[in-house]
Every structure is written in C-alpha cells, then in structure tokens.
N, C-alpha and C positions, 0 to 999 in steps of 0.2 A: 594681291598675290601672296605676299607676306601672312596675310591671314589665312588664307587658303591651306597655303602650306602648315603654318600651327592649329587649323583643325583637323588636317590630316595628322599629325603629329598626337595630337591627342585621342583621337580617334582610334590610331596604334596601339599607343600605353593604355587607353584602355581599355582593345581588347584582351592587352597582355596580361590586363593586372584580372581581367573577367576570368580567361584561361587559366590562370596559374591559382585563382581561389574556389571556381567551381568542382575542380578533379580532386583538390585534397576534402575538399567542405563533402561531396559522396562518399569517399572512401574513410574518412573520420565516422561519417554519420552510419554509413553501416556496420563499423567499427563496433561503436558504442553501442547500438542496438543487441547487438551479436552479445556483446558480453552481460548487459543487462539480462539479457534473455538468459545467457547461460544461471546467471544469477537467480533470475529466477525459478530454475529448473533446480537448481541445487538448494531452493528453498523450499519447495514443494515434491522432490522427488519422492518421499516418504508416503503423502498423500497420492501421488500419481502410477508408481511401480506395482506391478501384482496385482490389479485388479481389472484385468480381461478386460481393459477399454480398444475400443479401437482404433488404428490410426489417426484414421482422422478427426476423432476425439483429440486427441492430442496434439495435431495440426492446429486445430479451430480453436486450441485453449493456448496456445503458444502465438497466434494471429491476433486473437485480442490482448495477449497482454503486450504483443512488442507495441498497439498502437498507445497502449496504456503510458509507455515508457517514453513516447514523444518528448513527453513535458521536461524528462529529465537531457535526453541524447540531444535536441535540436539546439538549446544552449550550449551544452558543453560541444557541439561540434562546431557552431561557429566559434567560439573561444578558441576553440586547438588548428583549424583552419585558418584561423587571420592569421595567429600568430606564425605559424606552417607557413602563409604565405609570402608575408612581408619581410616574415626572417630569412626565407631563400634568395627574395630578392634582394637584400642587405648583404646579404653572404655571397652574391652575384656580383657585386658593385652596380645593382641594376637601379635601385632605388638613387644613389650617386648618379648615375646618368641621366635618369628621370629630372634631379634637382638642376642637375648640371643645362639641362634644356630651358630652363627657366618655368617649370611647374612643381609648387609646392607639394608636401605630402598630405596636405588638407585637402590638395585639388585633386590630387592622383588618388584619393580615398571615394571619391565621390562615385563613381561607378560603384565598385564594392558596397559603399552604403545605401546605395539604390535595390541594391539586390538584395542586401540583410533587411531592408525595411519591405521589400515585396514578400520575402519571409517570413515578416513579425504579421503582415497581412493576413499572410495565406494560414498560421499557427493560430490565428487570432480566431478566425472560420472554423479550424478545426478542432479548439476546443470549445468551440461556443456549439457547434454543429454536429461532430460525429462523435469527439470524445465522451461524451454523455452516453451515446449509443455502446460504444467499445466498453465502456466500464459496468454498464448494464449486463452486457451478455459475456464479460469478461468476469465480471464479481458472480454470477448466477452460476455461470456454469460451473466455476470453480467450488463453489457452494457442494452444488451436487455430486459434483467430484470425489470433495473431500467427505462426503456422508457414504458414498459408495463403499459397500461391501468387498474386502479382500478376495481377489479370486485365487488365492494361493490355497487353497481346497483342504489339501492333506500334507501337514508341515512334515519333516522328517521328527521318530522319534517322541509326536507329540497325540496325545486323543483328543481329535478334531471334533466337533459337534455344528459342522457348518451347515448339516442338513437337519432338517427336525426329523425325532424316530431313529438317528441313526447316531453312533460314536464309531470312529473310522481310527485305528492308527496305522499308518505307513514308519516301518524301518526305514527303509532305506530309497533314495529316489537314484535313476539312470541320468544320466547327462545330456539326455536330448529331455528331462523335465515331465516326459510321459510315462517313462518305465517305473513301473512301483516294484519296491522288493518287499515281502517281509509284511503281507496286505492281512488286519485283523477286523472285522467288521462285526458289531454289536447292532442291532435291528429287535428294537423295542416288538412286543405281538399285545399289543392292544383286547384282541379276543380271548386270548387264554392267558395275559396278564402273567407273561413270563417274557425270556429275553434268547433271541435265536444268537449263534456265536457263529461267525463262518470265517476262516483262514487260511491263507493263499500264498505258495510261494514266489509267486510272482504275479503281474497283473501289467495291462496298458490302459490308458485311460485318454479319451478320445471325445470329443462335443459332436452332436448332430448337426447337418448341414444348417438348419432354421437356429440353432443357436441354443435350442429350451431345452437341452438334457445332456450330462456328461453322463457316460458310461464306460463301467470299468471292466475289464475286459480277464477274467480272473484265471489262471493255470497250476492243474496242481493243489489244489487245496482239500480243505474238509469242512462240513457244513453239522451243526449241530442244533437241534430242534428242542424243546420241551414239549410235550401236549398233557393233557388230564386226560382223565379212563375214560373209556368208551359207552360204561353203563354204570350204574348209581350201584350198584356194588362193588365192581374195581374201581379203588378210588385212588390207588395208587398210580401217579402220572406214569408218564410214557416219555423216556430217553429216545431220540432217535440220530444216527450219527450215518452220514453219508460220505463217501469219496466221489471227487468228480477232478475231469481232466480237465473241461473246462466249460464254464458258466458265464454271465452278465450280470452287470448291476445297473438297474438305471435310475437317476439322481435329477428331479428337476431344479434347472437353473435359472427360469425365466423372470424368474424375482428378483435375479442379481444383475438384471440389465441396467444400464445404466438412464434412470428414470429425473427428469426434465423437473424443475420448480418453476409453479407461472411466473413469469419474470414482473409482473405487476406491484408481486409482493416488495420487489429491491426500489422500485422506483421510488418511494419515497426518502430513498436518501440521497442526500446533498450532490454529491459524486455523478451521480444519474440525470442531475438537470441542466438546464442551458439558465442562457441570462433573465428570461420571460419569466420561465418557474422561480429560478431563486427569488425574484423579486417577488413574485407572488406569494411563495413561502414563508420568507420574512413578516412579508405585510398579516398575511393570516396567525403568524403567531405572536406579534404585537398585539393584534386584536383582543388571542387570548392575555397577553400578558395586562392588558387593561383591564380588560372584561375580569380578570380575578384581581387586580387593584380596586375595583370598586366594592368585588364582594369583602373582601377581606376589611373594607372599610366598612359596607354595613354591619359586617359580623364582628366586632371592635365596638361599635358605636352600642350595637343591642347588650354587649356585657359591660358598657362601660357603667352601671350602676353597683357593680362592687368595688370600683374604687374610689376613692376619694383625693381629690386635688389640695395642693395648699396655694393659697393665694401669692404665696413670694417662696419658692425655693431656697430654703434655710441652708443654709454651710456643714448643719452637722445630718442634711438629707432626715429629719424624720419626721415625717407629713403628719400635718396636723388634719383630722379629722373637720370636714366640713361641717357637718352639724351635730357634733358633741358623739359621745360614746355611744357606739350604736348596740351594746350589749350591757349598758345600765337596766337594772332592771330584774336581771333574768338570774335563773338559779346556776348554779353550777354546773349537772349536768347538762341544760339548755345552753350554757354556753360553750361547752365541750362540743355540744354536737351543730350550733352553728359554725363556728371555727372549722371545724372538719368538711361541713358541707361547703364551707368558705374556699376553703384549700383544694376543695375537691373538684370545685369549679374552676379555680385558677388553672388547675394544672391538665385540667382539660380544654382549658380556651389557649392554654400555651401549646398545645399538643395539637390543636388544630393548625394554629398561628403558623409553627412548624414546618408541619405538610404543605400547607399552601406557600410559605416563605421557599423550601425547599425545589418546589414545582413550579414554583417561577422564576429561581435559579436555573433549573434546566431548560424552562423553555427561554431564557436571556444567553444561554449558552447558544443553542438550536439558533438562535438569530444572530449571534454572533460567526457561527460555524456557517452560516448560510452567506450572509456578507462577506464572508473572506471566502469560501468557493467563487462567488460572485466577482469581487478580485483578483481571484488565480486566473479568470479567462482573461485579463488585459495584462496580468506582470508577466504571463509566459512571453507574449512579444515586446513587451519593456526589457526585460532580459536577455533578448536576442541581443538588440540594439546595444543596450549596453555592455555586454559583454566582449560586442565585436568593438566599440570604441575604448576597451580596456585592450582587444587581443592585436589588432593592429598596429597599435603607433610601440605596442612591446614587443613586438617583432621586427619593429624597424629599431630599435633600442638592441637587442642583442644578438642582433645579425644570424643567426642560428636557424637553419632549416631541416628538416626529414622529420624523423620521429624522436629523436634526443631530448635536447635539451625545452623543444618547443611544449611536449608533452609534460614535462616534469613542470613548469611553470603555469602551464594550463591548469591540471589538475590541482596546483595548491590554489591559485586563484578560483577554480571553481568550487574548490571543498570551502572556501570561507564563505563565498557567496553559497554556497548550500547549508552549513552549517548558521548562518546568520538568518536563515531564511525557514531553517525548523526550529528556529529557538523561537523567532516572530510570532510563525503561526500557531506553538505552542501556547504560545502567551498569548495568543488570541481568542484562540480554543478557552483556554480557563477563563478567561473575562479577566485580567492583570493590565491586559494591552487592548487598544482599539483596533478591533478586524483591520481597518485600511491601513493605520501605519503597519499593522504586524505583519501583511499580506507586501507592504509595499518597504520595508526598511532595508532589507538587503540591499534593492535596487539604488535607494534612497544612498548609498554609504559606499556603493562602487560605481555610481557616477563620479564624485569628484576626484578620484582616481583617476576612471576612464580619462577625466577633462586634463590633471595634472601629465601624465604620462603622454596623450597627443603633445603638452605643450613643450614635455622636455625630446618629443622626436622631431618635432616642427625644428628646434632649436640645437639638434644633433646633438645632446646628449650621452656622457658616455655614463648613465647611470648604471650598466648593469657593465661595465669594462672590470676582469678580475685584474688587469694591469695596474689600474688606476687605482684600486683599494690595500693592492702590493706594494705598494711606494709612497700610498700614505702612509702603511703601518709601520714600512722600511725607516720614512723618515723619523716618524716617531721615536721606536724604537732604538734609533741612530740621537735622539736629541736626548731620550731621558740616560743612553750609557756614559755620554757625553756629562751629563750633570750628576 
C-alpha cells in the first residue's frame, strides 16, 4: 500500500514538473526562433527589399532559414526553460515540498531529463536528415536572391539605365510608388544613329498581368525625334517635335524574374551533407592528399641530383660537396652560366614545391572542416543535454521564475558556451586545433559545471543568495575598520 501510494506520488510530481517544463520550453523556443529570424531579416534586408519578389519568395526564404537556426534556438531554449522552470518551482516553495516528501532533486529531474534526451534524439535526426536539405535550398535560394536585379526601376532624381536602349529620369515619385512626376526618357534609334528625347509631366507606371512588361502610362508631354533627309541631296537632318496628351511606353521585364541556380552546383559543400557524405568526403580527400604525398616525393627525388649531401651535419651548416668541385675545370663565363642554370632550377623546383605544399594545405583544411561538420550533427544533442543539466539544478539555486532574472543568467551561460564553441571551431577550421576536440571543447568545459551546480542544488546551496554575499562583505568590512 505504502508503495502504491509513493508511485502515485511520483507519478504526480512528475506530471507537474512535465507541465510546468513543456509550456515555457514552446514558448522560449518560438521566442528565440522569432528573434533570430528577425535577425536575420535585418541582415539581409538590403539584399531582399526593391526587388519585385514575390510573397512567397520571401516566405520560402524566411522558412529555411528559421530551420537553419534550429542548431542555435533548441539549446538556448532548453537552457532558459529549465532554468524558467525549476526557478518558479523554488520560488513556489514547490521544489521544498517535493524534498520534503522524501524525493531528491536528482529524482525529481528524471522525468525532465527523459524528455531533453528524447530531444537530443529527435535534433540528432534532424541535423543528420533534413538540416542538410534546409541549408541547401536555404544557401541557394539566397544565392539567387542576393544576384537578383533591383526592381526599384526609376530612382528619384537619378538617370536610370535599367533597360538597354533606354536612359529614363524620374523627378519626382507619388506616394502610392506608381505616380511619376517630372518623367524624361532618352531612347537610343539604332537606324538613323541618333537619340529621340520624349518628356512628360506626369506619367503612371503599371506591370502586365503575365508579369513581362512594365508600362508607363505618359500625360502631357512632348516628344522629339531626329531623322536624316529624304533624298541624297537634302542632306540636312530633319527635327521633328510633337505634343501629345497622352501616349505608352512599354519596357520588357521578363529578364528580371527571379531565375533559380541548379542546386547541384551548392551540394558539394560541407553544410549540405549528412553523416554518409562527410565521411565519404573526407575519405576522398585523404586519397588526394596521399596521392600528391607521393608525387611530390617522386618529383624531390627526380631533382634531387642538384644537390649535394654531407656525410655529418657540421655546426657551421656548410655542406661539403660530395664529390669535389663540380665547376673545376670550366672557364668563367661557363661557370656563370651554370650557376644561373643552377639557381634557375632551384627556384623553379621550390615554386613547384610550393603550390603543391600549398594545395595540400587546403585540401587538410577541407578534411578538417568536413570532420568537425561531421561533429556538429552529435554536439548539437550533447548540448541539449548539457545545457539542461547546467539550467536546472540553477534554477533550483536562485529560486527566480518568469522572464527576469532566469533570462539574464541564461543568456550569459549561453554566450560563453557559444563564444567557447566559435573560438573551437575556428581553430579547427585553420588546422591549430583537432576537428573533434574543437567541435567538442565547449561541451567538454560546461559539463563539469553542469555536474558542480546539480551537486550544490542536491545540497541546497545558497550560492547564488545576494543576502549571503551582503554579510560577508558586511563583515569584512566591519573587521578591517575595526583594525
């Protein structure tokens, strides 16, 4: 009976502790997506305003990058969630009750860490699985995005040349963005190799239903023509100047559609693969990095008869010739021009040397950059994990719930672990550091934290008490006036 009743007991607490970490872990997590995205819109809005895309362009580029931003929002929401949760229940006296029933915070955690770890699962699937997809059609489209031509036509003020054949200036634009004031239109004539001039005081400017043509809708203007004479004795050109009330222009746009890159071309970067590819990737470029260790050795080995070895490495370095003076013999200028031919080979087998040393630099980068992608699909759920057994037992440590103080604590714990984790991969990227520690050190440096911090909440702790750091400095302060 006794048991019975303590696993309904527990059964309770943890649906309460499931409840009260599920509702803030959503609402954090679409938090942080919301503001990345904003972030990113304020990165790229430069590339994305004024150029006649369409909604749903915009949609569909804002859709892959929030999945882009996964890797960063699903840690820092369980981080700001645990701690969210555990602080409200400290702040409840709930977590006291909890103890008070005779179950630890290690126990009462156990639920909670069944669902971070179904998490670190489910993150693990989809960076291995869809992320690759998302950054494909996230980096491509963006791609074409950013090459996409301005559709801001006729700037105010400015002689536009967005069409070929034509220089256009607009004075002055209306407020609904289609009324022109002030419309001057220069129209190259190819055949009589002169330039017609037509201007307008006012004009509307409107796209056809299919999308291929803007036209501009012209009122009030005057149009001026040049031609040559009519017969080979008047040779004097022909002015011709017309008034109209009102006229068209029509302007093809269907080149300024927004035109697709085959996405095949992006796949070969790192970013774009799952764990199958990286690994294949890798392997194929060790292959070459061998495969030019050997030539670089046959081609070293075919010059090595210009130089000369010494038997024992002297202290003052100056290599005694193996078999005696190899320009005895020879006149002056033969010696000048061996020496030169000498030098001239040197400095061509180090200029090879070089390139190839160079090129196999880059590709030990390429395999170090592939290995730590390869990395990133398991530390984004190692970082779940750890994060939540940093945000947890510090939210039972400073009692504190809502969006306060939890948030402020979050975010510095999560900026070290982000800033610890681009220094890593930075030094991974350059070849300084090993892909796996460099991909893995942050994780590596706020576990034993996570572990320290469970053991001072296990132990109720008032490390984070501003009471208790008041009255040490009180006393302090009280001992050194005193002496």
């Amino acid at each position: 009976m006794a048991r019975t009743k303590q696993f309904i007991l527990m059964k309770k607490i943890h649906l309460l502790l499931l409840k009260s970490f599920i509702r803030p872990f959503l609402v954090t997590f679409l938090i942080v997506m919301f503001v990345l995205l904003m972030l990113f819109l304020f990165k790229y809005i430069d590339d994305l305003i004024g150029k006649g895309f369409e909604w749903y362009i915009i949609l569909e580029l804002m859709l892959y990058a929030s999945a882009t931003n996964v890797a960063m929002a699903l840690p820092l929401s369980v981080l700001l969630s645990s701690i969210m949760t555990y602080g409200a229940l400290g702040e409840n006296y709930e977590l006291v009750a909890i103890k008070s029933a005779g179950i630890s915070l290690r126990r009462a955690m156990y639920p909670m860490l069944l669902v971070v770890v179904i998490l670190s699962i489910a993150a693990f699937f989809f960076s291995d699985y869809m992320l690759p997809k998302a950054n494909l059609k996230y980096f491509s489209l963006l791609y074409d995005a950013r090459q996409q031509k301005s559709a801001n036509f006729f700037p105010e003020g400015v002689f536009s040349n967005s069409f070929p054949g034509y220089t256009i200036r607009v004075k002055k634009k209306g407020s609904d963005g289609q009324t022109l004031y002030g419309v001057m239109i220069y129209t190259k004539n190819p055949k009589y190799n002169s330039t017609d001039v037509l201007m307008a005081k006012e004009g509307k400017m409107y796209r056809t239903p299919n999308g291929e043509f803007l036209v501009l809708k012209l009122k009030d203007g005057v149009k001026y023509t040049e031609t040559p004479g009519q017969s080979n004795f008047n040779v004097r050109e022909r002015f011709t100047r017309y008034r109209f009330k009102a006229t068209e222009q029509k302007f093809d746009i269907s080149g300024l559609k927004l035109h697709r890159t085959d996405e095949s071309e992006f796949k070969s970067a790192y970013q774009m693969m799952n764990l199958k590819q990286l690994k294949d990737a890798a392997a194929v470029t060790n292959r070459q990095i061998d495969s030019g260790s050997r030539v670089n050795y046959k081609l070293l080995t075919a010059y090595i008869k210009y130089f000369t070895l010494p038997a024992k490495p002297p202290a003052n370095k100056n290599y005694i010739p193996a078999h005696g003076n190899a320009l005895a013999g020879l006149k002056i200028n033969e010696k000048i021009i061996a020496i030169g031919t000498a030098a001239t080979e040197v400095r061509s087998v180090l200029d090879v040397v070089k390139n190839r040393a160079d090129r196999e630099a880059d590709l030990l980068k390429n395999v170090h950059r592939a290995i730590l992608e390869y990395q990133k699909k398991f530390t984004l759920s190692a970082a779940c994990i750890a994060l939540f057994l940093i945000g947890a037992p510090l939210g039972a440590i400073i009692r504190k719930g809502g969006l306060g103080l939890p948030v402020v604590v979050s975010v510095i714990f999560f900026l070290i672990f982000y800033i610890i984790s681009t220094i890593g991969e930075k030094y991974a990227k350059d070849g300084d550091l090993s892909p796996v520690i460099g991909s893995w050190v942050a994780i590596i440096i706020i576990t034993p934290i996570g572990a320290f911090l469970s053991y001072k909440a296990a132990t109720d702790s008032e490390l984070f008490d501003v009471d208790l750091y008041k009255r040490f400095f009180n006393k302090l302060l009280k001992r050194s006036g005193d002496n």
